[in-house]
N, C-alpha and C positions, 0 to 999 in steps of 0.2 A: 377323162370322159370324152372320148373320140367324134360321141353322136353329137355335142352340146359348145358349141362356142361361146368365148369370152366375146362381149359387144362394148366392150371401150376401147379396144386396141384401134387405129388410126392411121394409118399409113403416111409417110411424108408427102406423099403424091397426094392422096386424098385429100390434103389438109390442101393444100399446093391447090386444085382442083376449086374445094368450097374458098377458097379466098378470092378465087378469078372469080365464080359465077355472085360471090357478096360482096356489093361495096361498102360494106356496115364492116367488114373483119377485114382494115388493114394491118396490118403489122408494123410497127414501126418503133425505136426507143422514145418511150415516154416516162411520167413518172408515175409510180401508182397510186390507182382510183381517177388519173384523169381519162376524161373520155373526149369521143370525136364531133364535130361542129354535126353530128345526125343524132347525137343523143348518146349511140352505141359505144360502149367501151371500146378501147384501144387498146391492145395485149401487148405487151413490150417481148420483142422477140417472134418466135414460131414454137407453140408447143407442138410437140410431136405427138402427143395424145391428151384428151380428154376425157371428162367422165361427171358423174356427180357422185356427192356428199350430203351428210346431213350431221348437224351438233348434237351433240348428247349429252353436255354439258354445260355450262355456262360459262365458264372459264377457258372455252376456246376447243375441246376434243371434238373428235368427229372420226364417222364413221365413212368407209367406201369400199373398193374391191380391190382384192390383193392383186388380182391382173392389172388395175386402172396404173396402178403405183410401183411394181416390181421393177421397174426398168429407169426409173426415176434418178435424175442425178438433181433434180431441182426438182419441188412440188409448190406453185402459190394456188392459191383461193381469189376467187370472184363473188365476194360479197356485197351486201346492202352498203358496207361503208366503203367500196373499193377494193380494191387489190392485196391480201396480203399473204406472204409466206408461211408456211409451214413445211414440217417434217412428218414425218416417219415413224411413228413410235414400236409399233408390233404389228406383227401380222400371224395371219392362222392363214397360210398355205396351202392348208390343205380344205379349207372351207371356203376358200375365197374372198376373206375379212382380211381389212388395213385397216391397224386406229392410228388419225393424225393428230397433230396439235396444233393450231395457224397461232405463229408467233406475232402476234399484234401486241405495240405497243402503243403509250401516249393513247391520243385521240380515238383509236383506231380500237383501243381496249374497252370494251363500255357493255352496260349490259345491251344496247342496241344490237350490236354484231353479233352475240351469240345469241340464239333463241333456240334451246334443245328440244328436242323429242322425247317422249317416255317409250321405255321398250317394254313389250308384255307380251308373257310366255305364248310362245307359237302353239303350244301342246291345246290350248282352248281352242282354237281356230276350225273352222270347220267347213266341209265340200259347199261351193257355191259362196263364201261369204264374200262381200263386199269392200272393197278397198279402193286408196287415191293413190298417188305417185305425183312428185312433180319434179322433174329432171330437166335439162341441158343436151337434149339429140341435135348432133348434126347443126351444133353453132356454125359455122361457117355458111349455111344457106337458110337455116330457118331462122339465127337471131343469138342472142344473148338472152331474151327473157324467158323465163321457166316457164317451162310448159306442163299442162297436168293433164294426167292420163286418169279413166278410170275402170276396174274391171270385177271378175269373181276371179276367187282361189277353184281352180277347174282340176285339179288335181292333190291330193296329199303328199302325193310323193312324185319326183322330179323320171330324169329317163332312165329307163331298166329300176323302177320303182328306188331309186335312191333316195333314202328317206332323209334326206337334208337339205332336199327343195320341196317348194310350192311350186305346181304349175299356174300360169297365170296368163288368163287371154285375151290379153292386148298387145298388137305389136312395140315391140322391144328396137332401138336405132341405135346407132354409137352414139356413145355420150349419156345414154343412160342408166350404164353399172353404176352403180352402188348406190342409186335412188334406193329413198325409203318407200312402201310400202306400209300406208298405214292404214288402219281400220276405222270404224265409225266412231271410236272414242279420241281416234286419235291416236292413238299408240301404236309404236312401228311394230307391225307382226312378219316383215321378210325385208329384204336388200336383193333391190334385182342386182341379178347376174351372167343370164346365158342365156340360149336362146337353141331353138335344134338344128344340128346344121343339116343345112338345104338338100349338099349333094351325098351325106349318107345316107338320110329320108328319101329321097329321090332315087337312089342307087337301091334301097331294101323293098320300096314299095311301090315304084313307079310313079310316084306324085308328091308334088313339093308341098312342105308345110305350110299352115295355115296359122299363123299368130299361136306359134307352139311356143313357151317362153319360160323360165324359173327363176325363182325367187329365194334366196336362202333363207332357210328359217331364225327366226329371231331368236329363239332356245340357243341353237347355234350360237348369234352375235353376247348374248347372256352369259354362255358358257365360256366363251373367249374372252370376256372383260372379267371375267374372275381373278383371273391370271394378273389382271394390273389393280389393285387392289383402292390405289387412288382415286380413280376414275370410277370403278364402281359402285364406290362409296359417293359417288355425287349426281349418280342419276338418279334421274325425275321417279314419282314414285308413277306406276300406270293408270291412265284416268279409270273410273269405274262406272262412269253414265255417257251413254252415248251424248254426241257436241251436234250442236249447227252444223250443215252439210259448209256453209262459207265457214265457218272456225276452224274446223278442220283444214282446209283447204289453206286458208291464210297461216294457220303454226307450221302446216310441210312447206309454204314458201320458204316464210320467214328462215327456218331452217334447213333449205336446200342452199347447196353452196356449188359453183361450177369448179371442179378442179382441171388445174391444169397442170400438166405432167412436160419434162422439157429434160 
């Protein structure tokens, strides 16, 4: 999809760049979960890209974007207990889904760390509905703590009507693929992903886009966890009553996870 950029991808320079302008992201070997005399975590190393996640199970799975993860010789997690590793389990290529598993052990394993989200079918969803996100943009100058986005589904289907995204109109920064997307119950209905790029909108029409942005469909993320049959057997069932506009807001924390790709 020529028109539509992956927004996790990083550049060494980049990263290079938001570590000069933040004194919150030094880099340096530490041990994980400790952080710096500002409060801010301290990432051991240089990831070479970032991204978000979100659990979907209790036991440690989680969701993000095939882009964030593809190039990955090491993936850890920045979670509520610290620092912890994960892998790789499958991915759908062609939809732009990675499920990982963050190998926590001892301490680190508790039901604290995971807090999942429920996934419910995209196929209900409907033009204009309402949604939250809370992602990881652009840690090196805005922070380590999640930030929450909120918008409408401004499209059913993504660009040249690709019906395996939601358009979605809030701006989109690195670091925010594979944010969930949830609706007023709660329940994830897409996984950002892309975004329109600038200079083919600009090159077709003469003028740059405007918080043009997609979402994969959760049908989509549904259809792919079929294939692992463990996993799908342990997600949450989807809530059925709309939640508190703050409950909502506090389970996408809880279950946002910063990945870090190296």
């Amino acid at each position: 999809m020529d028109d539509m950029v992956k927004v996790g991808d990083i550049t060494p320079e980049q990263i290079a760049e938001a570590q000069r302008l933040s004194a919150a992201f030094v880099p340096r070997k530490e041990t994980p979960g400790s952080s710096s005399n500002s409060g801010s975590p301290v990432i051991a190393d240089s990831p070479t890209a970032t991204g978000t996640g979100f659990f979907i199970t209790d036991d440690g799975y989680l969701i993000s974007n095939y882009h964030v993860v593809k190039d990955a010789t090491k993936v850890r997690l920045l979670t509520s207990a610290g620092l912890i590793d994960a892998k790789v389990v499958q991915v759908d290529a062609a939809n732009d889904l990675a499920l990982l598993k963050a190998n926590a052990e001892g301490g680190l394993k508790n039901e604290e760390t995971f807090k999942p989200l429920p996934i419910a079918a995209s196929r209900t969803v409907n033009l204009a509905a309402r949604w939250r996100r809370v992602g990881f943009p652009n840690i090196g100058m805005q922070g380590f703590a999640p930030k929450l986005a909120k918008g409408e589904i401004a499209s059913l289907s993504g660009a040249g009507d690709d019906p395996r995204y939601f358009q979605i109109s809030v701006p989109v920064q690195p670091g925010n693929s594979g944010g969930a997307l949830v609706d007023e119950r709660g329940n994830v209905i897409g996984i950002v992903s892309a975004k329109l790029n600038a200079s083919v909108a600009l090159a077709a029409s003469g003028a740059l886009p405007e918080n043009v942005n997609y979402a994969v469909k959760s049908s989509f993320l549904l259809s792919f966890l079929e294939s692992v049959p463990d996993v799908s057997a342990r997600l949450k069932a989807s809530n059925t009553a709309d939640e508190k506009f703050s409950d909502v807001v506090k389970s996408a924390q809880q279950a946002a996870v910063l990945v870090l790709v190296y």
